[in-house]
Biopython code that builds the backbone (N, CA, C, O; Angstrom):
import numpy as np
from Bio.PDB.StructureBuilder import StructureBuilder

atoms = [
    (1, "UNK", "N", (0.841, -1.179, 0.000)),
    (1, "UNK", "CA", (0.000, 0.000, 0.000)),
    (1, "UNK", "C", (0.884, 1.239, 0.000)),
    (1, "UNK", "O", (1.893, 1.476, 0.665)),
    (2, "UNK", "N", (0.377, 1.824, -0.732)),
    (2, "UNK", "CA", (1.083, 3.474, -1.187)),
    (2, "UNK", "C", (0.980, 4.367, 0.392)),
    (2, "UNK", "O", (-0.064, 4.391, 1.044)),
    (3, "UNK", "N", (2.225, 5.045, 0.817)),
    (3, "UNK", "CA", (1.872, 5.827, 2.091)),
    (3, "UNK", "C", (2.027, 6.825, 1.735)),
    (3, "UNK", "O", (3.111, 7.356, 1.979)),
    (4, "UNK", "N", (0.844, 7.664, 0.867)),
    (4, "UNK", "CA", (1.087, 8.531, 0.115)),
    (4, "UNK", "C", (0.628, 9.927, 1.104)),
    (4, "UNK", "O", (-0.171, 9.758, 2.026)),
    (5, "UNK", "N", (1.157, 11.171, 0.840)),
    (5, "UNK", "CA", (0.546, 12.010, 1.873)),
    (5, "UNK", "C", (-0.344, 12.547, 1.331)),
    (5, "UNK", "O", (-0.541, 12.009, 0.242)),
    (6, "UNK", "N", (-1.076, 13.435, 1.542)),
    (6, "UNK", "CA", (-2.667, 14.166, 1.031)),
    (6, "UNK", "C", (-2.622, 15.453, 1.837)),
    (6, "UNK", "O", (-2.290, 15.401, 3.021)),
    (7, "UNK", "N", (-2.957, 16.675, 1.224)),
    (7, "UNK", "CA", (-3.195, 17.589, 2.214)),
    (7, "UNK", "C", (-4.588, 18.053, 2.362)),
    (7, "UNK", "O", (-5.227, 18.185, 1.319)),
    (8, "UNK", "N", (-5.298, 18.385, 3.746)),
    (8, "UNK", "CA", (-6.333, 18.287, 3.781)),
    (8, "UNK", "C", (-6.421, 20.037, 4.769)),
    (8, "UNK", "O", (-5.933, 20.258, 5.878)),
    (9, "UNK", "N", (-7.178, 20.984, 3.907)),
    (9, "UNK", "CA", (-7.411, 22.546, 4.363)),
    (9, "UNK", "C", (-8.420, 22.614, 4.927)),
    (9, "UNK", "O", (-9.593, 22.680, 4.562)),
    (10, "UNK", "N", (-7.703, 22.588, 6.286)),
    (10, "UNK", "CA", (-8.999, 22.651, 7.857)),
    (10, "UNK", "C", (-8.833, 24.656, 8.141)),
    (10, "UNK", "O", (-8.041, 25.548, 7.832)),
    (11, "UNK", "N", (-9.975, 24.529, 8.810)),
    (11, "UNK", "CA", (-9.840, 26.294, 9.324)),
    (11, "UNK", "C", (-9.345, 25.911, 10.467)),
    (11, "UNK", "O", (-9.603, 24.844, 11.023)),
    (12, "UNK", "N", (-8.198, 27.253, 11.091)),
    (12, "UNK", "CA", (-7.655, 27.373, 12.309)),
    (12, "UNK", "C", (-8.743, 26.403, 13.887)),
    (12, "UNK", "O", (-8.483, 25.644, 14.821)),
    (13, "UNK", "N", (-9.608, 26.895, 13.469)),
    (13, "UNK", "CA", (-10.924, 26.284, 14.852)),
    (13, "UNK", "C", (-10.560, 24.970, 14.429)),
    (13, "UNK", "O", (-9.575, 24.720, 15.125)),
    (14, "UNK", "N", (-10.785, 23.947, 13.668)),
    (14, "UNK", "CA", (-11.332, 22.977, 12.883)),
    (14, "UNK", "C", (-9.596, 21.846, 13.446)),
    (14, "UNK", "O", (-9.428, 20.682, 13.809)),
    (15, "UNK", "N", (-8.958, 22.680, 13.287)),
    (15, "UNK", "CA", (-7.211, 22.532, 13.333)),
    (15, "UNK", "C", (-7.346, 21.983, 15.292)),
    (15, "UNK", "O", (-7.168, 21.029, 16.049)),
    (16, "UNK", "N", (-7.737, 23.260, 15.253)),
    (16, "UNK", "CA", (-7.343, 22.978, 17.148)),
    (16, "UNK", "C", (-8.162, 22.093, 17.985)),
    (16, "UNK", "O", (-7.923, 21.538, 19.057)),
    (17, "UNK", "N", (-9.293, 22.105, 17.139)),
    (17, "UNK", "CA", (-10.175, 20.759, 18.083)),
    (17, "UNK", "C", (-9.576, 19.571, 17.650)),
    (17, "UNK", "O", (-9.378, 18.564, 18.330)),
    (18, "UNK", "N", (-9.287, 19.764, 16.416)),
    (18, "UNK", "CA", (-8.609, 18.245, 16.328)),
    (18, "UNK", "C", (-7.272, 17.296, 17.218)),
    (18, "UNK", "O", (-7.017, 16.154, 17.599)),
    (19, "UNK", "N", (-6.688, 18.704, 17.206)),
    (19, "UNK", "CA", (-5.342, 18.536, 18.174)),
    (19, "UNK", "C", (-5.755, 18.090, 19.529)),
    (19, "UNK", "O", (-4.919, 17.521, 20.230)),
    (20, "UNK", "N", (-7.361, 18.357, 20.114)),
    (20, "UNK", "CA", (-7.555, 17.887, 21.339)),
    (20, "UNK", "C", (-7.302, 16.433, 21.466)),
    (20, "UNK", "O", (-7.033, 16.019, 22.593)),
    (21, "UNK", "N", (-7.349, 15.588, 20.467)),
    (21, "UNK", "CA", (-7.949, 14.293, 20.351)),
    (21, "UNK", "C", (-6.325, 13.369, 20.292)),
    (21, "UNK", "O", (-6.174, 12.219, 20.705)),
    (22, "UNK", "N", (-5.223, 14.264, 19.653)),
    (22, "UNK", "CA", (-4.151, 13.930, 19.231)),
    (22, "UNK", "C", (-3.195, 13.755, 20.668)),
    (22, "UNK", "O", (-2.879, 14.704, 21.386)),
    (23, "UNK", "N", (-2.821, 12.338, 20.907)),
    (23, "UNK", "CA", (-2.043, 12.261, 22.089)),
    (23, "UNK", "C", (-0.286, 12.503, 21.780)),
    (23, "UNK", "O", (0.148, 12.684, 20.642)),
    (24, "UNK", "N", (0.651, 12.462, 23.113)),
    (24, "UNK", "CA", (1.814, 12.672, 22.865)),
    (24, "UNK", "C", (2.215, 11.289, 21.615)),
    (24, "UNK", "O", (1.589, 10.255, 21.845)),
    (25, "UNK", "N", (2.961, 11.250, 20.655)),
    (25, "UNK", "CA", (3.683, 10.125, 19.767)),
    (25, "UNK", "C", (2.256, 9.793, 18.492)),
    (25, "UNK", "O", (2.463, 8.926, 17.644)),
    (26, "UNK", "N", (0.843, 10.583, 18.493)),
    (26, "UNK", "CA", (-0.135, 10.053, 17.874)),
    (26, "UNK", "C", (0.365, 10.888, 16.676)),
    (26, "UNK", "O", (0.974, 11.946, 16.840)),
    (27, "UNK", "N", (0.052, 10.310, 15.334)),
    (27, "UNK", "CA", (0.052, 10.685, 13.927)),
    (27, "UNK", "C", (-1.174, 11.262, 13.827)),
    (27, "UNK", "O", (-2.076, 11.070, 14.643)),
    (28, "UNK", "N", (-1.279, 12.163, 12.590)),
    (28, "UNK", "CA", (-2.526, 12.829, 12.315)),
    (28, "UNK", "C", (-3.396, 11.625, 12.124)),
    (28, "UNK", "O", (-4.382, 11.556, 12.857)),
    (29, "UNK", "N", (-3.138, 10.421, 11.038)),
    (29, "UNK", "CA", (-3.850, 9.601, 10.608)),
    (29, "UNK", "C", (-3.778, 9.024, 11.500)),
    (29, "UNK", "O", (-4.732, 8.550, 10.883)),
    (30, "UNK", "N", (-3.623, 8.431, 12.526)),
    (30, "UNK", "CA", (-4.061, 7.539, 13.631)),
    (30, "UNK", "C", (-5.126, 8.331, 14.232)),
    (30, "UNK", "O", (-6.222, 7.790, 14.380)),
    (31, "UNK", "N", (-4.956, 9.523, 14.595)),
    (31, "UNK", "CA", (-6.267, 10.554, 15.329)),
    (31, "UNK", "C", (-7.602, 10.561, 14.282)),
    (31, "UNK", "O", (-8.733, 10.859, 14.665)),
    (32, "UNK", "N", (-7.368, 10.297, 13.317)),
    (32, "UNK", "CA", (-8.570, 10.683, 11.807)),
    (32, "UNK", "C", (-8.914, 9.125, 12.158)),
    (32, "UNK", "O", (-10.077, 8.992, 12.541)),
    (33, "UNK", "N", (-8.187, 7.977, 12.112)),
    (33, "UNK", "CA", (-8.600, 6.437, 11.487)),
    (33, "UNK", "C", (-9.420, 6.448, 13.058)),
    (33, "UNK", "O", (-10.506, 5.868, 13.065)),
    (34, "UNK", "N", (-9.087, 6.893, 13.990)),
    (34, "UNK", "CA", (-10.136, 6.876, 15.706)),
    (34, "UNK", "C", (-10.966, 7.260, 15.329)),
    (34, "UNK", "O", (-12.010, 6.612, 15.260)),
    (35, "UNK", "N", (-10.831, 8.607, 14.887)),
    (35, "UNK", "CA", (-12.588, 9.454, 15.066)),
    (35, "UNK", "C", (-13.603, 8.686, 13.624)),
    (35, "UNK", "O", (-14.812, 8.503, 13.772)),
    (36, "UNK", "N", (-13.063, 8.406, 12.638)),
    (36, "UNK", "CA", (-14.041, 7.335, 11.466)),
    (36, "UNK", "C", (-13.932, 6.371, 12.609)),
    (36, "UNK", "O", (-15.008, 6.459, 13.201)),
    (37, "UNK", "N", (-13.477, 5.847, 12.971)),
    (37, "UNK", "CA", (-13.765, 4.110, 13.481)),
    (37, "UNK", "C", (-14.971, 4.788, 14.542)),
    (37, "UNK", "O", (-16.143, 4.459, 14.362)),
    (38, "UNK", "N", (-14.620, 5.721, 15.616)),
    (38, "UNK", "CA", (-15.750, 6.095, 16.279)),
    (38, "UNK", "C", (-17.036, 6.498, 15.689)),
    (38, "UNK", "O", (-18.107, 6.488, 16.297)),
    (39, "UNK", "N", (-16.840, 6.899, 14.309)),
    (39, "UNK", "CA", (-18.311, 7.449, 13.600)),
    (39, "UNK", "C", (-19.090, 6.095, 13.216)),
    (39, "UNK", "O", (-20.293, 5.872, 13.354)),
    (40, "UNK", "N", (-18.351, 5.467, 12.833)),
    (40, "UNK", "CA", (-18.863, 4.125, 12.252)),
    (40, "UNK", "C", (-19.765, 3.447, 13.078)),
    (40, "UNK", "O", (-20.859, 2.945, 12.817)),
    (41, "UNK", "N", (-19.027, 3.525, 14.282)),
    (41, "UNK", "CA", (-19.646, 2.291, 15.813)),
    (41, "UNK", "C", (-20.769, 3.377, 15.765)),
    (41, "UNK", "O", (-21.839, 2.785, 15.623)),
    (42, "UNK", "N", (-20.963, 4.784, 15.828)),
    (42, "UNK", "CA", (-22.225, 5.264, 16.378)),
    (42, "UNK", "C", (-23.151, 5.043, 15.586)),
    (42, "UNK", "O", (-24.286, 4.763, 15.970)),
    (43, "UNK", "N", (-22.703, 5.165, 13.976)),
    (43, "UNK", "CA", (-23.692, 4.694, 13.070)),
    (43, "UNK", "C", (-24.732, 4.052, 12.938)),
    (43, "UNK", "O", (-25.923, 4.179, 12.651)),
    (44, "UNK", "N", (-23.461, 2.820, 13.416)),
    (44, "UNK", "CA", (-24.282, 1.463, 13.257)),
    (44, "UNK", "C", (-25.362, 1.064, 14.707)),
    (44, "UNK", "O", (-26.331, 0.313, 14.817)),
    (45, "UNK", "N", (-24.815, 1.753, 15.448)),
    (45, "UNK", "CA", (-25.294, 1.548, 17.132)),
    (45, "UNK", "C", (-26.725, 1.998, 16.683)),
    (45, "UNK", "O", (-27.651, 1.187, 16.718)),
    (46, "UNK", "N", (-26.945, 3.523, 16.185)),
    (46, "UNK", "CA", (-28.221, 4.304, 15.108)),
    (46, "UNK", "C", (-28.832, 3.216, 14.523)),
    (46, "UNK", "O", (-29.967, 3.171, 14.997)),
    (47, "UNK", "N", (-28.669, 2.310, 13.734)),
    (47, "UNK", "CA", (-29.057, 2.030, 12.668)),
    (47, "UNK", "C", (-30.089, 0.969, 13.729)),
    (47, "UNK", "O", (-31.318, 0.901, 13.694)),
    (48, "UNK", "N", (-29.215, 0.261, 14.576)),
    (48, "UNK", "CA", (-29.492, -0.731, 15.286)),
    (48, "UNK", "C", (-31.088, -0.125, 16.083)),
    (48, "UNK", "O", (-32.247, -0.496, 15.899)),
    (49, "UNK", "N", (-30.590, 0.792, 16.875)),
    (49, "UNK", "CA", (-31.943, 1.716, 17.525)),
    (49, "UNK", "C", (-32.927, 1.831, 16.568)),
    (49, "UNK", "O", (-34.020, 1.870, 17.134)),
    (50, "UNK", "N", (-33.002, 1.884, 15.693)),
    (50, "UNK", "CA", (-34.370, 2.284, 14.603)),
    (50, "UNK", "C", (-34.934, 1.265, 14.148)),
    (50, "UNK", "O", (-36.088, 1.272, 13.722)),
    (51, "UNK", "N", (-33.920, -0.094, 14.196)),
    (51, "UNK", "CA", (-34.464, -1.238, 13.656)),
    (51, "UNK", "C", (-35.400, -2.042, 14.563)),
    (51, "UNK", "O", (-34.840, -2.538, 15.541)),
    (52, "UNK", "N", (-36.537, -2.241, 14.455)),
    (52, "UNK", "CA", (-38.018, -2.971, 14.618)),
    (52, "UNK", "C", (-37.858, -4.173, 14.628)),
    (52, "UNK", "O", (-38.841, -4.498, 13.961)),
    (53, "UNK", "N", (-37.159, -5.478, 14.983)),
    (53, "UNK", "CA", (-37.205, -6.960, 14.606)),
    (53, "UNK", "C", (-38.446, -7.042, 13.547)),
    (53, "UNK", "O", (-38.547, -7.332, 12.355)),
    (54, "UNK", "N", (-39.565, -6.538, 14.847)),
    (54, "UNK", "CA", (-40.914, -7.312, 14.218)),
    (54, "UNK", "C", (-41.255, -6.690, 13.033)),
    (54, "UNK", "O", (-42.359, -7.028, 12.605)),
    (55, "UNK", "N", (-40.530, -5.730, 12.246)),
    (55, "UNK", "CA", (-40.805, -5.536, 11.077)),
    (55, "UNK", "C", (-40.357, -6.266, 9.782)),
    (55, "UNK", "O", (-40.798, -6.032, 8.656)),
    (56, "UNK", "N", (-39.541, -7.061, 10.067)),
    (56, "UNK", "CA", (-38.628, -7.825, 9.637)),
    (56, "UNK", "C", (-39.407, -9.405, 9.490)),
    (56, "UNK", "O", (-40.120, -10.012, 10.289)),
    (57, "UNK", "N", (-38.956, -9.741, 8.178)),
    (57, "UNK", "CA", (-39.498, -11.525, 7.639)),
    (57, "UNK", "C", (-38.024, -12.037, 6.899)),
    (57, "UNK", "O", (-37.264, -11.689, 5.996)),
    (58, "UNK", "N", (-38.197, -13.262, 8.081)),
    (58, "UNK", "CA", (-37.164, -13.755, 7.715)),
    (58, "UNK", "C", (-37.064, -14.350, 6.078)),
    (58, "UNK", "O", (-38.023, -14.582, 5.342)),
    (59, "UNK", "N", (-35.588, -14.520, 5.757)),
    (59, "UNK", "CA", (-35.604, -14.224, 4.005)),
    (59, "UNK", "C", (-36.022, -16.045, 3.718)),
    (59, "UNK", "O", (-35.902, -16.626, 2.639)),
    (60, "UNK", "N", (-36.387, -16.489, 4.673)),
    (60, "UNK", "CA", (-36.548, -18.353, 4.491)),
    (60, "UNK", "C", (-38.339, -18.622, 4.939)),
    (60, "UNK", "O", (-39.005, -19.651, 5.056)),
    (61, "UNK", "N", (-38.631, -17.321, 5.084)),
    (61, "UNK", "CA", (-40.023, -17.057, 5.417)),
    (61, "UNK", "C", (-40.622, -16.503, 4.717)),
    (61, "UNK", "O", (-41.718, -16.028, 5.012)),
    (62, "UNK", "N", (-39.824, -16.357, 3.065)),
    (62, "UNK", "CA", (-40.651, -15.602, 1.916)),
    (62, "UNK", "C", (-40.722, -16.305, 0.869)),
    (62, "UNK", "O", (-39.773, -16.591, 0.139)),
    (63, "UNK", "N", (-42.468, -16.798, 0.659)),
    (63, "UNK", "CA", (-42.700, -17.403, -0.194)),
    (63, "UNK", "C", (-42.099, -16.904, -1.989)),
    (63, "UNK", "O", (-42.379, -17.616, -2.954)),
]
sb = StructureBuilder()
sb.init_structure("model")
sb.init_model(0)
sb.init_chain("A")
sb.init_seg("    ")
for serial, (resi, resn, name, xyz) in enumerate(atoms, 1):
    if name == "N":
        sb.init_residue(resn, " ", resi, " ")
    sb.init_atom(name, np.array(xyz, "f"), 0.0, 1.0, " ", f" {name:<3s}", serial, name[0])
structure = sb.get_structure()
């Protein structure tokens, strides 16, 4: 895999909250691959809350 760099134009605010998240020895992309991995889990946690079982037929239960 290519470890290619990318530059990505945050505003000053946008810059410094991010740095909250960034520990001593952490890479930018280790702080970015946390906060997606954290968006993901809430996502899906969402998706989970909205879902109804009983709305649901099982796919061996359709004629």
């Amino acid at each position: 895999m290519s470890r290619a760099e990318k530059r990505i134009p945050v505003r000053e605010e946008t810059f410094d909250r991010l740095g909250e998240f960034k520990g001593a020895g952490d890479t930018w992309d280790e702080v970015m691959q946390e906060l997606i991995g954290a968006r993901q889990e809430q996502n899906r946690r969402e998706l989970l809350e909205r879902t109804d079982d009983e709305e649901y037929v099982p796919l061996d239960e359709i004629e």
